[in-house]
Structures are given as C-alpha cells and as structure tokens.
C-alpha positions in Angstrom: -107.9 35.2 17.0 -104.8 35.9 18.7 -104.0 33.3 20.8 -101.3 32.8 24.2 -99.8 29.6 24.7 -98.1 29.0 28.4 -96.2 26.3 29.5 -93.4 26.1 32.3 -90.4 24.6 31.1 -89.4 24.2 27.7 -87.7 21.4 26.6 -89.7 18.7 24.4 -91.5 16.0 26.4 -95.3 15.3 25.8 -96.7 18.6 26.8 -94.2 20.5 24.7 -95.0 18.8 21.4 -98.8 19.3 22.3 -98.2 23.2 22.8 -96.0 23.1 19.8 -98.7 21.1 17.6 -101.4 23.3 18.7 -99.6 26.7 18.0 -98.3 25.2 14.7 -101.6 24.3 13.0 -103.1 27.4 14.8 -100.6 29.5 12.6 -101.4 27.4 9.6 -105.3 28.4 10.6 -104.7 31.9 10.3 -104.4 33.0 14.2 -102.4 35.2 15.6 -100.1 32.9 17.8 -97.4 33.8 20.4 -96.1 31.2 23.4 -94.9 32.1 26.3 -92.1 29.4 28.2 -89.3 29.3 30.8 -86.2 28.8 29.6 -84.1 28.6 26.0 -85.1 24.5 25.2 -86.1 22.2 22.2 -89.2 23.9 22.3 -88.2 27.1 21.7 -86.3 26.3 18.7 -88.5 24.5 17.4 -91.3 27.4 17.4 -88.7 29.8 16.2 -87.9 27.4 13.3 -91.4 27.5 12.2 -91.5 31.4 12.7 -93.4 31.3 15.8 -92.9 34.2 18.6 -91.7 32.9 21.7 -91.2 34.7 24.8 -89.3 33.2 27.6 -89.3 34.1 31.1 -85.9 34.4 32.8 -85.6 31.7 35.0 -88.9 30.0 34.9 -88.8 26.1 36.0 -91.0 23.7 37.9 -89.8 23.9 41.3 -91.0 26.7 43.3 -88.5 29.1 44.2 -90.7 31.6 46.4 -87.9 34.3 46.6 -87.6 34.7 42.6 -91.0 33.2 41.7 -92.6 36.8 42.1 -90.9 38.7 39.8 -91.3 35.8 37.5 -95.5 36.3 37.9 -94.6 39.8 37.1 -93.1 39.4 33.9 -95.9 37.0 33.0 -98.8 39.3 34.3 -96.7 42.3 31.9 -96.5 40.0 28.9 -100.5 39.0 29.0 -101.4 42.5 29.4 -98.9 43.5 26.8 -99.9 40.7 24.3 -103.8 41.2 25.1 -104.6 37.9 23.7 -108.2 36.5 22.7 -107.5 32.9 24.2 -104.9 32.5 26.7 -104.2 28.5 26.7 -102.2 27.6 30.1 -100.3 23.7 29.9 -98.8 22.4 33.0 -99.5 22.9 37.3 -97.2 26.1 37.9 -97.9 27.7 34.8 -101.5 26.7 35.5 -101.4 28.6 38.5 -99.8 31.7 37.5 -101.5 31.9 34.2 -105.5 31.5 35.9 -104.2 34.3 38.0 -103.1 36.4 35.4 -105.9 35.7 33.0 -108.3 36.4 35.7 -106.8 39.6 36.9 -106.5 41.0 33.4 -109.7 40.3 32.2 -109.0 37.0 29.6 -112.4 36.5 27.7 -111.0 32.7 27.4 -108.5 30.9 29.8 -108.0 27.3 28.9 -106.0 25.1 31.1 -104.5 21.3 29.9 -104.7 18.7 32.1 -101.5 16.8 31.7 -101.6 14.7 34.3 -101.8 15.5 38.3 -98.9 16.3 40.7 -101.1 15.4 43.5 -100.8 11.4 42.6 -97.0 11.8 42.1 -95.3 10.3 45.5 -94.8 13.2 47.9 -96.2 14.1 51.5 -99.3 14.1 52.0 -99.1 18.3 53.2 -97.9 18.5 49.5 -100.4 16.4 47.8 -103.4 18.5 49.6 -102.2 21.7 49.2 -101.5 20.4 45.1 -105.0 19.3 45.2 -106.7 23.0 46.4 -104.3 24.7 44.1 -105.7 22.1 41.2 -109.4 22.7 42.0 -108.8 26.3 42.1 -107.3 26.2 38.6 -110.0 24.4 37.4 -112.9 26.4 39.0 -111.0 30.1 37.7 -110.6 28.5 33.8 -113.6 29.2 31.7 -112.7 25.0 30.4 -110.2 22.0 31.5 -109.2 19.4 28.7 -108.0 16.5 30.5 -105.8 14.6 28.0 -107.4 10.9 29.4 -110.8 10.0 30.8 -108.5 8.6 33.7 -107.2 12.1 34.2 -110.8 13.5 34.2 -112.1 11.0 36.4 -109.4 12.0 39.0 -111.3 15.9 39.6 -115.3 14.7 38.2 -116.4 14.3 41.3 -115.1 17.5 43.1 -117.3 20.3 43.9 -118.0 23.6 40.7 -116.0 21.6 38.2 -118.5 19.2 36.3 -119.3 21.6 33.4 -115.8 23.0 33.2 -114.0 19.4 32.3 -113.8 18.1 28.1 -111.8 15.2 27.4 -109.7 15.8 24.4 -107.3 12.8 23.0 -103.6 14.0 21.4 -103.5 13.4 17.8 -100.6 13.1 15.7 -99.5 14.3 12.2 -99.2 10.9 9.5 -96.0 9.0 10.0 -94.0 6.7 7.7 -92.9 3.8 9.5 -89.8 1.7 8.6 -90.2 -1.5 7.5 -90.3 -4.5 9.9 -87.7 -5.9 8.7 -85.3 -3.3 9.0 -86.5 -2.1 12.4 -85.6 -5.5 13.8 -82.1 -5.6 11.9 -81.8 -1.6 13.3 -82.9 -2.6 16.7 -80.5 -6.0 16.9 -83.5 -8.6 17.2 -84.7 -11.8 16.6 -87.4 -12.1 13.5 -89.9 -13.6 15.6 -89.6 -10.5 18.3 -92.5 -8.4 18.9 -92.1 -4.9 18.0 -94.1 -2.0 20.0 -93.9 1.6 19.7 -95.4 4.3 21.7 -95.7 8.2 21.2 -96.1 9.1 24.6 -94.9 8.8 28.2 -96.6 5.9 30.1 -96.9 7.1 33.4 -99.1 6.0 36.7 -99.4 9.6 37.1 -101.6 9.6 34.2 -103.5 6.7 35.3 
C-alpha cells in the first residue's frame, strides 16, 4: 500500500514518535510510506535518518494563522493529489482538519484520523471550546475510522450523534527496552536506596483524561 502520514508540527513529543513508529514498521512491512509535517523538527530527522520521505509544509504550526493558513491547505491538497496515496493517516486537530478536507475532496479510499487527545477540554473560552467541539465531530463523521489512543479519549465523543461505528480504541506500544539497573539509576539520579523509582513513556495530561 502506499501510505500518507500527516501531522502538524514536527518536533518529537508523543504523537511524533507514534507517526514515526507507525511509518517505520510500515516501511519494514513493505509499504510505500511518505509523511507529510510542518516545519524542519526531531521528527523530520529522524524519518530522514531511517530513509523515510518527508515533505514539510512551509510554515505549518498549530495556531491558526487565517491569512497564511490557505496557501498552506493548498500545498497540502497539491501534495495528496500528487502522492495519490492508498491510506491517508491524519494525527493531530489542525492537521485533522485540513487533512479530512483534503482526503475527502480528492477521493481518499481510506482517511484515518488519531485521537490524541481533545483541544476542546484544554482551558479556553467557551466560544473556542464549541467551535473545537463541531470542528472535532466533523472530523470524526468525514474519516472512514477514529483510533482514540485511551477509552477516556473515546468516551469523550461515544455518545455524539453518526460517530459510534467510526471510533476503535487502539493502545501505543513500544519497541523492547533495556533498563539500567536499579542500582545505578538511583546513584545516576542522586537518591536514597530506599527511593521509589517510576518511569513513564508518555505525557500525563488531564487533557487525555
């Protein structure tokens, strides 16, 4: 298959590294794999380093910038009709947006969106947080399937209206790690032995419930 990955920005928090894990073991299945990003981050370098096309769009970000922001749609609506891609697989809210409008104006067989988390539970005004809430549903309704990363970021959007059959929860998993011994963790870390040691792999966030 030949498969589009979109995300907005592209430096390397916890939706970065699941674009990058997916279009990595993608390639290693045999797909045709390309990713689309704004900006020159981690992310990019990271692809490139595992001789993975990237193509970035000038300028992209995640605040809305209504006076560039259309030129930046056309670039993206260009590249999807130049890539023609099989599965277009859309990660993030503005990228979300512009991607279901894309894929749906070009004819996508498969548009996949990732649920992240929800910008309409982030503190803002509550103007903001219903118009981030229509744009969300709409996103969900236009994408043939939503994987919400939690079943407390599915339980958010169950309940609304055209969306029950379009909504899969999918967990992250990680490649096999080596950790360091306890030992010298705590002498590393500048703790007591009897200290309580926790690790996490991803961002804890009430966003994400």
């Amino acid at each position: 298959m030949k498969i589009l990955y979109g995300i907005t920005k592209s430096n390397f928090g916890g939706a970065q590294r699941y674009v990058f894990d997916l279009a990595t073991e993608a390639k290693r299945a045999g797909h045709d794999v390309s990713v689309l990003c704004g900006g020159e981050g981690t992310l990019v370098q990271k692809l490139k380093a595992e001789n993975i096309r990237v193509i970035s769009i000038p300028g992209f970000g995640r605040d809305m910038d209504l006076l560039n922001d259309a030129s930046r749609l056309w670039f993206i609506i260009k590249t999807v009709h130049k890539e023609k891609p099989d599965v277009f697989h859309i990660n993030s809210a503005k990228m979300g947006g512009a991607g279901i409008f894309t894929g749906r104006l070009l004819g996508i067989k498969k548009i996949i969106f990732t649920a992240h988390g929800w910008a309409f539970n982030e503190p803002r005004p509550i103007w903001q947080r219903i118009l981030i809430k229509f744009f969300s549903w709409m996103t969900i309704v236009a994408a043939h399937k939503t994987i919400c990363v939690s079943e407390g970021a599915k339980r958010y959007v169950s309940h609304w209206p055209f969306v029950k059959n379009k909504l899969t929860v999918i967990r992250n998993g990680i490649d096999k790690f080596t950790l360091m011994p306890r030992d010298e963790a705590r002498k590393a870390l500048g703790v007591h032995d009897d200290t309580l040691l926790v690790g996490t792999l991803s961002e804890l966030h009430p966003v994400k419930d």
